[in-house]
N, C-alpha and C positions, 0 to 999 in steps of 0.2 A: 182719221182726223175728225171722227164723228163722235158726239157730238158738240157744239161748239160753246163756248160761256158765254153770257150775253149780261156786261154787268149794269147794273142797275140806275138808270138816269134818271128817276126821281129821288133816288137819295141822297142827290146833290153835293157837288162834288167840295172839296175842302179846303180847295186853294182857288177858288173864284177870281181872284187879281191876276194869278199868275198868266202870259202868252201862251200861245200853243208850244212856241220854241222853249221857253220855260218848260211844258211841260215835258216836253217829249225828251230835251236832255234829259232831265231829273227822271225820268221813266228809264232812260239808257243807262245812268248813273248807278240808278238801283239794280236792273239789268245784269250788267256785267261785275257787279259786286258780289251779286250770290249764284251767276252763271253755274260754277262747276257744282254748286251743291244741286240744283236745280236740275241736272247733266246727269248724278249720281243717283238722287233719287227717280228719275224715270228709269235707268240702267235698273236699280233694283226692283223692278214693277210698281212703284207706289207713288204711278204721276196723280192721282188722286187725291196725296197728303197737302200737294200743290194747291190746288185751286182755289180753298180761306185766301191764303196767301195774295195769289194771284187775282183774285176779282177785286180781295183790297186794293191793292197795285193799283189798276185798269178806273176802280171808281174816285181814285185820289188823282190821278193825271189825265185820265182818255175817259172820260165817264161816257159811257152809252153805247161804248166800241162792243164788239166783238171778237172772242180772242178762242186762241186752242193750241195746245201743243200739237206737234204730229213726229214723224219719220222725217229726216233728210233726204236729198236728191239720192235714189240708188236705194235706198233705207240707211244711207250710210249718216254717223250720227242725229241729231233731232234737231227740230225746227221748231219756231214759234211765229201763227199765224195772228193779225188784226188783221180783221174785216169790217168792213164798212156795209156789210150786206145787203148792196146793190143802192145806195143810198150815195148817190153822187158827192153831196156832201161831204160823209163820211169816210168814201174814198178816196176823194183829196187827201184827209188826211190822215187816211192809210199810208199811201202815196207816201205823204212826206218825212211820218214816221218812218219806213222801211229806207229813207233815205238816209237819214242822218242815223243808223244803227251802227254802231260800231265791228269790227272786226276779231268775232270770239271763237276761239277752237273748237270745233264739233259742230255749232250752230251756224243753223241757217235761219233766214226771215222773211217772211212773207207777207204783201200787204193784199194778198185776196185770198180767199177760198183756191185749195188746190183740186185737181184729180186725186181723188182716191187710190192710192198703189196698190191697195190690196182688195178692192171690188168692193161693191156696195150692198151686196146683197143680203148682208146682214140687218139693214134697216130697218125696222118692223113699226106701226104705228099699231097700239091698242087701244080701240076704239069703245069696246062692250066688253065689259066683264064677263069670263065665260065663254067668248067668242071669238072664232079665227082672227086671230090678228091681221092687219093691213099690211100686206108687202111691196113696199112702191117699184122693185124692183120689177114685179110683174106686170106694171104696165107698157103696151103696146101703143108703136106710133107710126102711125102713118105720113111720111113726109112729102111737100112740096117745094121744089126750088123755087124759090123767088129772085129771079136772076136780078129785075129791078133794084130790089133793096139788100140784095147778098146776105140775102136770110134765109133758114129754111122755116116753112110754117109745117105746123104737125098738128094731125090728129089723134086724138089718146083715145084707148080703150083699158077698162080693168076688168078684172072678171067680178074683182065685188066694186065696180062704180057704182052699183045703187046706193050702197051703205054709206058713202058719204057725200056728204054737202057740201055745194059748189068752191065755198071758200077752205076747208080741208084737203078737198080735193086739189085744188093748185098751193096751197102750200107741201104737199106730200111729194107732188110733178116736181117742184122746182128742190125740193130735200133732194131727190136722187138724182137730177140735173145737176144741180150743184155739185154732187159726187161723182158723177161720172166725166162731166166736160170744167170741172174749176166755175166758182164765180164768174168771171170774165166770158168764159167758153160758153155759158148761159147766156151773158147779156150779148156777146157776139153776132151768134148763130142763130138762135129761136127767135121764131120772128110771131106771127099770131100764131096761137091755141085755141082749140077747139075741141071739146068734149064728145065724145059718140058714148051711143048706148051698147052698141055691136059693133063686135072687130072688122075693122076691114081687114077686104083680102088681101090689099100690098103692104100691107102692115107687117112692120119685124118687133123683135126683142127691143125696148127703151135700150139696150145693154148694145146694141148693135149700132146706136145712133153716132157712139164718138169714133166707129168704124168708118160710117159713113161722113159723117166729117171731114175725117181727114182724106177721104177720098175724091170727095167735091172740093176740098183745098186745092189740094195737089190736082185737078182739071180746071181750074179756073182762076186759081192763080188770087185771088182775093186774100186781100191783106187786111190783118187784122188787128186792132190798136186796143188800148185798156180803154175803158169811157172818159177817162180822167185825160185820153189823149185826141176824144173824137170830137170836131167842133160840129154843130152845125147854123145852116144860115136862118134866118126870116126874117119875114117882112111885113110890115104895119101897111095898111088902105086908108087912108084919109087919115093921119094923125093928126092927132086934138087933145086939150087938157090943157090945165094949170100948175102940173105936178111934172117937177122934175124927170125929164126923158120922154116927155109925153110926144114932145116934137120926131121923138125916132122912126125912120120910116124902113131903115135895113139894120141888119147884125150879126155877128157870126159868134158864137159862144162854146164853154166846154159847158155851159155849168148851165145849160137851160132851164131845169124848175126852181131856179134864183131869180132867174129873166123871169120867167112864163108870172110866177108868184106876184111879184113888184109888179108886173102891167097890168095883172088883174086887182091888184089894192090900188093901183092908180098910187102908187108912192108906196113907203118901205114896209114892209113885211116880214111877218113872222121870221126869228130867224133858224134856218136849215140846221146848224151845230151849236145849240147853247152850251153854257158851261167849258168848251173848249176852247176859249181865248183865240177864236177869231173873231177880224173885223171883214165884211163888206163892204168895199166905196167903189167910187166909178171915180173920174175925172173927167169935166168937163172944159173943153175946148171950144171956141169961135171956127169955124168954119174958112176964115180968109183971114187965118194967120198963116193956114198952109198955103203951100204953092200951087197954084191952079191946073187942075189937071190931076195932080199928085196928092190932094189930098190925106185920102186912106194910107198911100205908099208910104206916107211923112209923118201922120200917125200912128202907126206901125215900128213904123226905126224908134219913135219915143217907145213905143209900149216893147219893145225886144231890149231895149237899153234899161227899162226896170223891171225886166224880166233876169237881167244876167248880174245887176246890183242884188237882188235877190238873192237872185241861188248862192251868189261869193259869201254871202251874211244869213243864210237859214232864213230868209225874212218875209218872204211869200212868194205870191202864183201873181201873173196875168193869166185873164182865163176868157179875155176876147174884147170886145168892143161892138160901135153903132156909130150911123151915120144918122143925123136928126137935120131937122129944115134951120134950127138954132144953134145946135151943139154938136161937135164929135164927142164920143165917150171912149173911153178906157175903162176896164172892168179891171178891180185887183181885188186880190186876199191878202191881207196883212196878219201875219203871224207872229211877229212881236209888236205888235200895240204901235209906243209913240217912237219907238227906232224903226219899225219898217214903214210909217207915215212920213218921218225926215226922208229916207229913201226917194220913196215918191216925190215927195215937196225939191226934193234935191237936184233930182233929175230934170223936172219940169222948169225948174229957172234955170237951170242949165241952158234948156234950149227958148229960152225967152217968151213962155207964153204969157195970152198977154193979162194982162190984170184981173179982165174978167172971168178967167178960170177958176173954177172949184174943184172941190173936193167934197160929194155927197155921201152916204152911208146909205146902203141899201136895206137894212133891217129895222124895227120898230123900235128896240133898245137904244136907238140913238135917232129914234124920229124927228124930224125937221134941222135937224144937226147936217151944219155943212162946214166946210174951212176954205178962208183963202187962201191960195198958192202961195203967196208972198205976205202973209200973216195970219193972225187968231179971227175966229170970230165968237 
């Protein structure tokens, strides 16, 4: 499944209006219209005649994804992988493409990088003309359990680590990581990295680590989610500001460098996925519309009720919320524009909040832009 297209997001994509949901059927549409020829020609060795094809595809619907044919489950028929390579963002909507894929004979879909079925040891990086090539397969690591954070940290060694520089060097680590334990199995398990100049002595085969893996699985029992499904918490110290969500002092999120972004612009920021017909908003709430005590638990029942209007309509994510000294927040992704906005808006006078509620936009493309619950602004 190596190695992967990565098509080109400066060449700007050609349907700018269209939703992500737009996009992704029309991607499906096209998809399962030329499936079986697509099926044939890899059958006959020539998945290579594919890829003009296919980067067209990918830069008219999914601009800046990454994509790859590979093997099926077993090697049995072929598969077609988007990734989002490691880019939270972009995994979302991985995520949501592989959701809405239709049901086609021989194929399978995948929205991350797989394990490699046939071993990675063919990988080679050529670094000098004239000169041994780089083989990331030959690097060594030395592991630590991190029982706190259910990571393993690892020490690497190569025998030609001199010959490359810091940042080739961990992209090379993370090429045969990605081959060996899937996308996912990367950002799961590895926790810090550390370079040595000399092998250590408990150090094994890189090749031995998804051995060891699944063997600290299976003793500890640690369960393990896509990142698109890991939330985590934090917490603001003296929150201050004039800029919307400034007041937040806790929060729990999937989509932390959306958060982490916006608090450091002190308001909306760069956006994570341009060209792909997503929106960013929050919602903001009064604090003593909810029931006292229950707050967060009564915020929650709203954000699960347009989490499941959602999913019936392709129409987006919640991907968490905040408790502020002024406001509750709601975090969503809107995937079709002004139908999955009605959604929202829909839901929320549903259960009567009250006038002063909005609807902010977390990114710069729709800076100082807000809407009320219960009309335009």
């Amino acid at each position: 499944m190596w190695p992967f297209k990565k098509s080109q997001q400066d060449a700007g994509s050609e349907t700018p209006e269209m939703t992500l949901k737009q996009r992704v059927d029309s991607f499906w549409a096209w998809f399962a219209e030329n499936a079986a020829r697509f099926y044939e020609t890899i059958e006959d060795k020539r998945c290579a005649d594919l890829t003009e094809e296919m980067s067209d595809a990918i830069d008219r619907w999914l601009t800046g994804m990454a994509w790859v044919f590979g093997p099926g489950p077993d090697n049995q028929g072929h598969s077609f992988t988007l990734s989002g390579e490691g880019v939270v963002a972009k995994q979302f909507i991985a995520e949501y493409w592989q959701s809405r894929a239709p049901t086609i004979t021989g194929w399978t879909f995948y929205s991350s990088r797989q394990p490699s079925s046939d071993g990675a040891g063919g990988i080679v990086l050529e670094l000098d003309e004239g000169k041994e090539p780089f083989k990331p397969i030959e690097f060594w690591v030395s592991p630590y359990i991190d029982d706190q954070d259910e990571e393993i940290d690892i020490t690497v060694w190569h025998p030609s680590i001199q010959r490359l520089p810091e940042c080739p060097r961990m992209m090379a680590l993370f090429l045969i990581l990605d081959e060996l334990l899937g996308e996912h199995g990367t950002v799961n398990w590895i926790g810090e990295i550390k370079f040595s100049e000399e092998r250590l002595k408990d150090s094994i085969p890189i090749e031995e680590l998804k051995e060891l893996i699944a063997e600290i699985e299976a003793e500890k029992g640690w369960k393990k989610h896509p990142p698109t499904e890991t939330y985590i918490s934090y917490r603001r110290e003296d929150p201050e500001g004039e800029w919307a969500r400034a007041d937040v002092y806790t929060g729990s999120t999937a989509f932390w460098p959306l958060i982490r972004e916006y608090g450091n612009a002190e308001g909306p920021c760069e956006h994570p996925a341009p060209d792909l017909g997503v929106e960013y908003i929050f919602a903001s709430i009064e604090p003593g519309f909810f029931p006292a005590g229950r707050e967060v638990d009564a915020r929650c029942e709203i954000e699960d009720e347009i989490s499941e209007r959602f999913k019936e309509a392709g129409a987006g994510i919640t991907f968490g919320g905040a408790c502020g000294g002024d406001f509750l927040y709601i975090d969503i992704a809107l995937y079709d524009g002004p139908r999955s906005l009605e959604i929202v808006k829909e839901v929320l006078q549903k259960h009567q909040v009250p006038k002063s509620s909005r609807l902010h936009w977390f990114t710069e493309d729709h800076k100082g832009k807000s809407r009320a619950v219960y009309g335009r602004r």
